[in-house]
N, C-alpha and C positions, 0 to 999 in steps of 0.2 A: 547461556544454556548449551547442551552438548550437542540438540538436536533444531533444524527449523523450525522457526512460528507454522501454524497451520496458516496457511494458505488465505482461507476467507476470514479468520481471526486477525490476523495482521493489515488484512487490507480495511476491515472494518475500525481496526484500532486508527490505520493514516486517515481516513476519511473521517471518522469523527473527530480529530487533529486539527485537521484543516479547516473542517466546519466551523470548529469554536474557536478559532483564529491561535492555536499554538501551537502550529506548524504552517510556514507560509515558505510561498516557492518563488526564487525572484527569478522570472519569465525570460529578461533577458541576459541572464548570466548561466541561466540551464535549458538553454534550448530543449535537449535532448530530452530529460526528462517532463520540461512541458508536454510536450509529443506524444510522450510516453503515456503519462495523467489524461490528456485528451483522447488519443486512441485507441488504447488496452482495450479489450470488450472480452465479452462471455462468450464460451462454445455451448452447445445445445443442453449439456452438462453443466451449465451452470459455473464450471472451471474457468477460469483466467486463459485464454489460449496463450501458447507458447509454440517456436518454431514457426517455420515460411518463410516467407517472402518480406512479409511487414513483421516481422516478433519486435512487438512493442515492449515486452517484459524485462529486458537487462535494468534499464535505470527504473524502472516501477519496483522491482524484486530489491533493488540497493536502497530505491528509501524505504520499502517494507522492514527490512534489516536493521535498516537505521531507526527508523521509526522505534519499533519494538522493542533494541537493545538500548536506548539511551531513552526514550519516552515513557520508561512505565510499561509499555506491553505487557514485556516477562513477567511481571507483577501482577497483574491482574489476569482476571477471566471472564471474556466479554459472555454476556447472555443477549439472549434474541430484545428484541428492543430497543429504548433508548440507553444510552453507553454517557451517564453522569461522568465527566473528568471536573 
């Protein structure tokens, strides 16, 4: 696509991925992005925080990308609820 996944569309496309086990992360060959999956959290805003001290979002924003341009993301259009793959 020419432009980024949105934001809270892409993170729900990896999490439902992960869920149904066809996207799995091997722990000790990605530290980083372990870290990343573990501590990412929301600002008040309901947004993915990015920037500081701790910006956990570099490797979280690379599998979102990833996720979305090789998993079907760009294809589909998640709706509120359960997300059938």
């Amino acid at each position: 696509e020419r432009r980024n996944p949105d934001v809270q569309e892409s993170i729900a496309h990896v999490n439902a991925l992960l869920h149904r086990g066809r996207l799995k992360v091997a722990v000790d060959r990605a530290p980083e992005l372990t870290e990343s999956l573990e501590q990412w959290s929301y600002d008040e805003n309901s947004r993915p925080m990015k920037g500081g001290e701790n910006d956990y979002s570099h490797a979280g924003d690379s599998l979102r990308y990833l996720a979305w341009g090789a998993m079907g993301g760009a294809k589909r259009s998640m709706a509120r609820g359960l997300r059938n793959y």
